[in-house]
C-alpha positions as CSV (number, residue, x, y, z in Angstrom):
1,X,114.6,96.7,98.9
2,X,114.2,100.6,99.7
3,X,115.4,101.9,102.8
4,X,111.6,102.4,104.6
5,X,111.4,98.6,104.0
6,X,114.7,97.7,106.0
7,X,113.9,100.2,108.8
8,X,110.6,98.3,108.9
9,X,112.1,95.3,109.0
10,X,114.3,96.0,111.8
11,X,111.1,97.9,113.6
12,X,109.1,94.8,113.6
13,X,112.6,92.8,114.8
14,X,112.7,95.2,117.2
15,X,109.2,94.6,118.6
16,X,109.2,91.0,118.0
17,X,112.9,90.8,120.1
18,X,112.5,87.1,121.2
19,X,110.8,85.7,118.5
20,X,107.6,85.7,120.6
21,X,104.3,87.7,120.2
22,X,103.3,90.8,119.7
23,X,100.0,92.5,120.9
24,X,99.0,95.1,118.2
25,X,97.2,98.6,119.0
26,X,94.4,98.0,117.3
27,X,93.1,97.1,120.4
28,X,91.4,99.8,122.9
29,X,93.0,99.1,126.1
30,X,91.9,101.4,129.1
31,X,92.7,104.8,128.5
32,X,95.5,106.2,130.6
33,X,93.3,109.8,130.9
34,X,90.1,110.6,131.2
35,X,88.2,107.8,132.7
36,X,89.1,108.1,135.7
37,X,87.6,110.8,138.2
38,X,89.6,113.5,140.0
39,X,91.1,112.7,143.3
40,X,89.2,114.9,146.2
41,X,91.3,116.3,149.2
42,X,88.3,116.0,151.4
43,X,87.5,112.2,151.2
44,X,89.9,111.3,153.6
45,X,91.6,108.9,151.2
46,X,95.0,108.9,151.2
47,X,97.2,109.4,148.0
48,X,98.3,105.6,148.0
49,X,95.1,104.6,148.7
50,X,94.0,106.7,145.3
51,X,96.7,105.2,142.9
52,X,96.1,101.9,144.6
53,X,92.5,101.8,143.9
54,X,93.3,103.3,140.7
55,X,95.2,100.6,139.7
56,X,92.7,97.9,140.5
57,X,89.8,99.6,138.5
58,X,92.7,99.4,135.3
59,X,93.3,96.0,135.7
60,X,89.7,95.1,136.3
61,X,89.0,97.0,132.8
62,X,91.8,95.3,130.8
63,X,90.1,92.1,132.5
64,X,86.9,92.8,130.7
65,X,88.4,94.5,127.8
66,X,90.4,91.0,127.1
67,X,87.4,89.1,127.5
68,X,85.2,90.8,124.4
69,X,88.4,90.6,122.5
70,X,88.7,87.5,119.9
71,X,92.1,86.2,119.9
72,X,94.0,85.5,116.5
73,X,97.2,84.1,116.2
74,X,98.8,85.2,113.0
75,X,102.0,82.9,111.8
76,X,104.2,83.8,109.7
77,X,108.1,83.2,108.6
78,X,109.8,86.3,109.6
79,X,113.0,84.1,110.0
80,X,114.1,87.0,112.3
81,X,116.6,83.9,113.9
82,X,118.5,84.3,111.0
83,X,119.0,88.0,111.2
84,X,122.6,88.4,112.7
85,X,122.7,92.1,114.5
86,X,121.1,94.8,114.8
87,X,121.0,95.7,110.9
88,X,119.6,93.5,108.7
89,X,121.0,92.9,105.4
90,X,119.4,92.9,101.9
91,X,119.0,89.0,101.9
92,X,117.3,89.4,105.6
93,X,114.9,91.7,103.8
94,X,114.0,89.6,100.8
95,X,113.6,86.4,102.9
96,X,111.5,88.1,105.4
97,X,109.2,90.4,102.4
98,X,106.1,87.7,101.8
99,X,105.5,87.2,105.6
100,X,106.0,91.6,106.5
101,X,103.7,92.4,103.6
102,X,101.2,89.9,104.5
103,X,101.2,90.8,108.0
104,X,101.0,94.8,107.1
105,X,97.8,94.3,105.0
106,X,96.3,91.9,107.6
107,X,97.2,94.8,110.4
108,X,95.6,97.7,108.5
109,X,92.7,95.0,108.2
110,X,91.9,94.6,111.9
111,X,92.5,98.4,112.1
112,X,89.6,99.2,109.8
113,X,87.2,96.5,111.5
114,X,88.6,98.1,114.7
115,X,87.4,101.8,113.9
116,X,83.8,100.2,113.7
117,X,84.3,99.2,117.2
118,X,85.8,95.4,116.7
119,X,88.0,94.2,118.9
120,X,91.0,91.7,118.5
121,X,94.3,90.4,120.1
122,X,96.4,89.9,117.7
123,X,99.5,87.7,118.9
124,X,102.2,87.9,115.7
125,X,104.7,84.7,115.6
126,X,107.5,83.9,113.7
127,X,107.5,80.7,112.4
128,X,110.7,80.6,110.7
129,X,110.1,78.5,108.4
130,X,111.3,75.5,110.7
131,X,109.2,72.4,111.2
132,X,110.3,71.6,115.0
133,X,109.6,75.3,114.8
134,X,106.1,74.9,114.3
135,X,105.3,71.6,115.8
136,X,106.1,73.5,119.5
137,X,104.3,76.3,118.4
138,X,100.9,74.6,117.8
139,X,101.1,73.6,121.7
140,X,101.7,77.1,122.8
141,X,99.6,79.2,124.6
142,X,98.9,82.1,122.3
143,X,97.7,79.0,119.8
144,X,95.7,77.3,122.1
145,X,94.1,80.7,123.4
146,X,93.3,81.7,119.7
147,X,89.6,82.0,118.4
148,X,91.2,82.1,114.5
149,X,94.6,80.7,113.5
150,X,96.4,82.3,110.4
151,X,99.0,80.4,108.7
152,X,101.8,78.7,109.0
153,X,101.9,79.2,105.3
154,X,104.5,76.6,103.9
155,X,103.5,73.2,103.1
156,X,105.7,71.3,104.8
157,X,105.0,73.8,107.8
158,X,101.3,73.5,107.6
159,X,102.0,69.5,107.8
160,X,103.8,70.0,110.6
161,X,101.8,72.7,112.4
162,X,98.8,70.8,111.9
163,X,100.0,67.5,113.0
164,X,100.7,68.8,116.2
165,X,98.0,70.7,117.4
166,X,95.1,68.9,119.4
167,X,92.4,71.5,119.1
168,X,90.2,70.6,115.4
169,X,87.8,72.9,116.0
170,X,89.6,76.6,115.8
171,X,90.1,77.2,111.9
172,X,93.5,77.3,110.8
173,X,94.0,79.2,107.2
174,X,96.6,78.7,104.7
175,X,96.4,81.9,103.5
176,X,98.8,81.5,100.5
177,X,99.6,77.6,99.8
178,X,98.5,76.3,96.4
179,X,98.6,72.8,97.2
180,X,95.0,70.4,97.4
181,X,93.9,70.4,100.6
182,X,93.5,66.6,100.2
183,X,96.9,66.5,100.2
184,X,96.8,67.9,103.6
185,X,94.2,65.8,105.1
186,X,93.5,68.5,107.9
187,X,89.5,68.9,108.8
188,X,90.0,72.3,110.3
189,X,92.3,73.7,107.4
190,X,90.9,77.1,105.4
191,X,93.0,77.0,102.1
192,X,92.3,80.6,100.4
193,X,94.2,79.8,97.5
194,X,91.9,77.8,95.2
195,X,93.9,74.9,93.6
196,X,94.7,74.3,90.1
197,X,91.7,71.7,90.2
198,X,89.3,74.1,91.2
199,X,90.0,76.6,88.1
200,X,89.9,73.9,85.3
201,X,86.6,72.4,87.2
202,X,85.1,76.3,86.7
203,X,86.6,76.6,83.5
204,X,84.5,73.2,82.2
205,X,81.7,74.2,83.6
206,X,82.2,78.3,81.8
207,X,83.1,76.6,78.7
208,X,80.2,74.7,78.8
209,X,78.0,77.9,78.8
210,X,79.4,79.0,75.9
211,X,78.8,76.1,73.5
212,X,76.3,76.8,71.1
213,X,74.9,74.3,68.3
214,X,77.3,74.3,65.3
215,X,80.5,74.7,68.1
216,X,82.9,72.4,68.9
217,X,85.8,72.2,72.0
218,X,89.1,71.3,71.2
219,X,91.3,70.4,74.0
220,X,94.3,71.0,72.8
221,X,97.1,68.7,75.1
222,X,100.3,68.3,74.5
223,X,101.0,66.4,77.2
224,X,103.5,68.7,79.4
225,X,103.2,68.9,82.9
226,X,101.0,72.0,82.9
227,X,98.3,70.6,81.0
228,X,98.3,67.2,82.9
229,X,97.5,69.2,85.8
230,X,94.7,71.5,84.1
231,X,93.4,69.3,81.6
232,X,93.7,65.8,83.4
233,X,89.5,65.7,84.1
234,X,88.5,68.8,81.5
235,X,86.6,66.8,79.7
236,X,84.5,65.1,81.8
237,X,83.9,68.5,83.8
238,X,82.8,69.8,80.8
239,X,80.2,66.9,79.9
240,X,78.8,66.9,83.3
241,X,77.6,70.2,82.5
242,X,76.4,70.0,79.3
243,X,75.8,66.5,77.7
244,X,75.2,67.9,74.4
245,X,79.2,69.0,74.2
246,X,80.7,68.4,71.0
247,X,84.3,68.0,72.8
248,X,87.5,66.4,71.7
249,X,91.0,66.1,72.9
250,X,93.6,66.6,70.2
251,X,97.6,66.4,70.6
252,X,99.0,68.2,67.9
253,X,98.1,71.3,66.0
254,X,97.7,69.0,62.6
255,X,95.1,67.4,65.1
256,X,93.3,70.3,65.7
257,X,93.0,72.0,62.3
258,X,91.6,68.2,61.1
259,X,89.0,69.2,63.6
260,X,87.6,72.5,63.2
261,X,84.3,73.4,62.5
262,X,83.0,76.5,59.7
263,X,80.0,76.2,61.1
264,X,80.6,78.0,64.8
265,X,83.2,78.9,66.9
266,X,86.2,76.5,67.5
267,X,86.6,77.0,71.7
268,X,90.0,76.2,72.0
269,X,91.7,74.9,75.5
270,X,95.0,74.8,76.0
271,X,96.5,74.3,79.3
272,X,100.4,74.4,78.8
273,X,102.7,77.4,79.7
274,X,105.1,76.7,77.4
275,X,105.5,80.1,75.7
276,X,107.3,78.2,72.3
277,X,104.1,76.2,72.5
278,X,101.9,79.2,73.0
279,X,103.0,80.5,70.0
280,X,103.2,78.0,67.7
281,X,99.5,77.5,68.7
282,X,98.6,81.3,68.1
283,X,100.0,81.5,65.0
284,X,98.6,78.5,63.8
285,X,95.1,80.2,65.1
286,X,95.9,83.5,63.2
287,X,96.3,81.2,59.2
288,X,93.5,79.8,60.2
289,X,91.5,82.9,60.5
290,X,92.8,84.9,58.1
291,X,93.3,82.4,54.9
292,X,90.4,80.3,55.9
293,X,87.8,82.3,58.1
294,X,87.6,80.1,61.0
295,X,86.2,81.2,64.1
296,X,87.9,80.7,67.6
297,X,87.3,81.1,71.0
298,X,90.4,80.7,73.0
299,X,91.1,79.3,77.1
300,X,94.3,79.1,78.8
301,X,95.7,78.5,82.1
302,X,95.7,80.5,84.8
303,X,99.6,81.4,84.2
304,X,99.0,83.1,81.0
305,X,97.8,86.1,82.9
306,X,101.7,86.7,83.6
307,X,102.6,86.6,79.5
308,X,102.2,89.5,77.2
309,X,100.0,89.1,73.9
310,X,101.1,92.5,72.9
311,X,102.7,91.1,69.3
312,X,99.4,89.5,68.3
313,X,96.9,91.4,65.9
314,X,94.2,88.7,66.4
315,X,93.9,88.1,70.4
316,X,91.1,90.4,70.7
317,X,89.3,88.6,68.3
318,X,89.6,85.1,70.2
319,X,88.5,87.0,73.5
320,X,91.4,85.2,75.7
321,X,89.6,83.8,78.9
322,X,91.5,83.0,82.1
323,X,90.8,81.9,85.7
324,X,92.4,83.6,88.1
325,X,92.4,83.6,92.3
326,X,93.9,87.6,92.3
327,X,92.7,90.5,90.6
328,X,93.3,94.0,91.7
329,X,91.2,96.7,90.2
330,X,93.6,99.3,90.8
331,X,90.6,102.2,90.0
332,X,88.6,101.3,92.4
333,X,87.5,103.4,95.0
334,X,88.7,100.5,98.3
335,X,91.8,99.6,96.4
336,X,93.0,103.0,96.3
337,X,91.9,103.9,99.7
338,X,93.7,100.9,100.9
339,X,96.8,102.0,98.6
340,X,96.4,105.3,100.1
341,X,96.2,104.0,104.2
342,X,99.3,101.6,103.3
343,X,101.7,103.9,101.8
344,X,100.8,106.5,104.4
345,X,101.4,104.5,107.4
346,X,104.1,102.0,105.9
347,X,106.4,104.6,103.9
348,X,106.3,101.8,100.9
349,X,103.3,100.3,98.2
350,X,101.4,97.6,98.9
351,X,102.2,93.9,97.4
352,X,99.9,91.3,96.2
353,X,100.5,89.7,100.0
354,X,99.8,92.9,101.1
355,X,96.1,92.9,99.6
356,X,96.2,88.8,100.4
357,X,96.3,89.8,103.9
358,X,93.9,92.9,104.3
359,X,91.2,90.6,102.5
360,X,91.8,88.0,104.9
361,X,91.4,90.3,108.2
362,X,88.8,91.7,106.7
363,X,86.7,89.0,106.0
364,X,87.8,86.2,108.4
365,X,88.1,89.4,111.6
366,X,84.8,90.4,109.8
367,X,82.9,86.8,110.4
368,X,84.6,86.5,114.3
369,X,83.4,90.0,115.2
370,X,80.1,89.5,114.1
371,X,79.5,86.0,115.1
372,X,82.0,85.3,118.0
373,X,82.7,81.8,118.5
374,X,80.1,80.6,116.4
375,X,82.0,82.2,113.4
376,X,82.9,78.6,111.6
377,X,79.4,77.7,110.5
378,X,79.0,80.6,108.3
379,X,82.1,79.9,106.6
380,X,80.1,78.4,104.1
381,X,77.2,80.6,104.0
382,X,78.7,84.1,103.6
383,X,81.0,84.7,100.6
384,X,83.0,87.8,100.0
385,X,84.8,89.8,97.2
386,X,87.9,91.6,98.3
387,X,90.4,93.9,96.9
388,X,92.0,91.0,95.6
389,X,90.1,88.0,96.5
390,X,87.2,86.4,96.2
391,X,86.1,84.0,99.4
392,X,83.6,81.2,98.7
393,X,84.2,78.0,100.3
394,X,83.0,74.6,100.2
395,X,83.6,72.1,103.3
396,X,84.8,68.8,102.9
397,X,85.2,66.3,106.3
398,X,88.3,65.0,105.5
399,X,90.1,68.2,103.5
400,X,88.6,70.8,105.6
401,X,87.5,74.2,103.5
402,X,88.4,74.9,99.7
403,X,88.3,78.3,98.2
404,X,86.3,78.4,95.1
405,X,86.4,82.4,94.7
406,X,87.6,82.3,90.9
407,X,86.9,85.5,88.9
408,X,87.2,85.0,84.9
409,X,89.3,87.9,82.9
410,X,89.4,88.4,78.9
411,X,92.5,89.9,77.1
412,X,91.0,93.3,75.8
413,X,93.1,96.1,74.0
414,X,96.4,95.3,75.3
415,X,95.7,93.9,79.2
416,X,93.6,91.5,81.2
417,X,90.4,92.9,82.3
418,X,87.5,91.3,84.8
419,X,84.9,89.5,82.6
């Protein structure tokens, strides 16, 4: 970690001493000049009398100031109770990076919404990463006072969190958690990151599109973990799409070059990470087209937007096709304004929790501002496409709200690009 990240590490220790809250200044409290008019010597008031009345008309102003604000209370594991003086050390950084790069983007967020004339108290709490941690904070005040609830972001804290809070109706969003929210079983839970489920469900259905008469879809399953997970209800996905599929599951590549077509494109799907697997399946591919002219068409999992394809001639040919939850167009005009903002006011580049964060104020601060309370209905109704996400949610009584804001991307020249 650089040194601007440790002195902003032990800035935000600083300001979050006890572990507590922290209001940010995003908010437009009273101004401490200019609002109020100029004593006169000839009103007979006195002085005391002046600063006394003075300092009624503030308080009365933060009064109504804090009433058109919307309260959010944004949790995330600092784990400042581990940090043992005054100077934290490199491990204190790394452990505390997801939650302080998260929280940065969501700040500058509520900033930007804030210069449109939004306003927001924004209570910041360590969680630590501590169940018992959690389950007293989900009876505290700045958690029962809050209009929005962001985080805790852990699993088992979630579980925790969420089994202690009595009030179902204020949205609580697991901002980074991949797990199903049927796992969790909470009817007020926002899960932003969609699950592996939900990107082989749009991948069926994408697949699906591209059939043509003459094609067939080759699962292609070898039976790892990986593809259990991604490939486990493929085929009926695909089918309930388009009942004219001509879709098989195969186990071996002996399997699959039985069953390949000449007469269309071969849409293979594979769904293990297994890079010796990967390759034994690409090369395969590349005989195929080259000593017998087969055409293919090739899906992966979400994962193999982390691999490099660099050493294969052919991948441009197969046009590559992933899911993915996070995408960062690193030429556009909001992502480098927001790259710009950050570095400016932070001293250090923005993360991928970084842009998790901003998207999240933005749209989530975005929905509260413009609907107060009656924010959670449209949940459902408005979508949004961030720097790096994409919001789009379905509601279910029992799981609470699922993220289907998938974008597709095809391996062109070298790199990942959005299809």
């Amino acid at each position: 970690m650089s040194g601007n990240k440790i002195a902003l590490a032990v800035a935000l220790a600083l300001s979050l001493a006890s572990c507590t809250t922290k209001k940010i200044g995003v908010l437009r409290s009273p101004s401490q000049r200019g609002e109020q008019g100029a004593a006169s010597n000839n009103s007979g008031i006195t002085t005391a009398e002046q600063a006394e009345e003075a300092k009624k008309l503030e308080a009365a102003k933060a009064s109504e100031n804090l009433k058109s604000q919307k309260s959010i209370a944004l949790l995330l594991p600092f784990q400042l109770n581990h940090i043992g003086g005054m100077q934290p050390t490199a491990e204190d950084i790394k452990r505390s990076a997801l939650a302080l790069d998260f929280y940065q983007g969501f700040q500058l967020g509520l900033e930007e919404l804030g210069e449109k004339g939004s306003k927001f108290n924004l209570q910041v709490i360590d969680s630590e990463d501590d169940n018992y941690r959690n389950t007293s904070l989900a009876t505290s005040s700045s958690v029962k006072n809050a209009n929005l609830i962001v985080g805790p972001i852990y699993p088992k804290e979630i579980r925790a969190f969420s089994r202690a809070i009595q009030d179902k109706n204020t949205l609580q969003i697991s901002p980074l958690a991949a797990t199903l929210a049927s796992e969790f079983e909470v009817s007020n839970l926002v899960s932003l990151t969609p699950s592996i489920r939900v990107h082989s469900e749009l991948m069926a259905k994408y697949v699906a599109k591209q059939f043509a008469l003459g094609d067939v879809v080759l699962v292609y399953d070898i039976q790892d973990a990986d593809s259990k997970q991604f490939l486990d209800s493929f085929m009926s996905e695909a089918l309930g799409y388009n009942k004219d599929l001509q879709i098989k599951v195969v186990n071996s590549i002996a399997e699959l070059n039985d069953n390949l077509v000449a007469t269309g494109n071969n849409h293979i799907v594979c769904g293990t990470t297994n890079r010796n697997q990967i390759r034994t399946l690409l090369a395969n591919m590349d005989v195929q087209t080259t000593e017998f002219g087969y055409g293919f068409k090739l899906y992966g999992h979400p994962n193999w937007a982390k691999l490099s394809f660099e050493d294969y001639m052919y991948m441009d040919r197969y046009e590559l096709t992933l899911t993915t939850s996070t995408l960062v167009d690193e030429r556009a005009e909001k992502t480098r304004k927001f790259d710009y903002n950050y570095k400016t006011k932070f001293q250090v580049a923005a993360s991928d929790f970084s842009y998790k964060g901003y998207d999240a104020a933005i749209y989530f601060g975005g929905l509260l501002s413009k609907y107060g309370t009656d924010y959670v209905q449209y949940l459902v109704k408005e979508s949004y496409s961030g720097i790096s996400n994409d919001f789009s949610f379905d509601y279910f009584p029992k799981w609470g709200y699922v993220n289907r804001g998938i974008r597709f991307i095809v391996y062109r020249n070298n790199s990942f690009v959005r299809k």
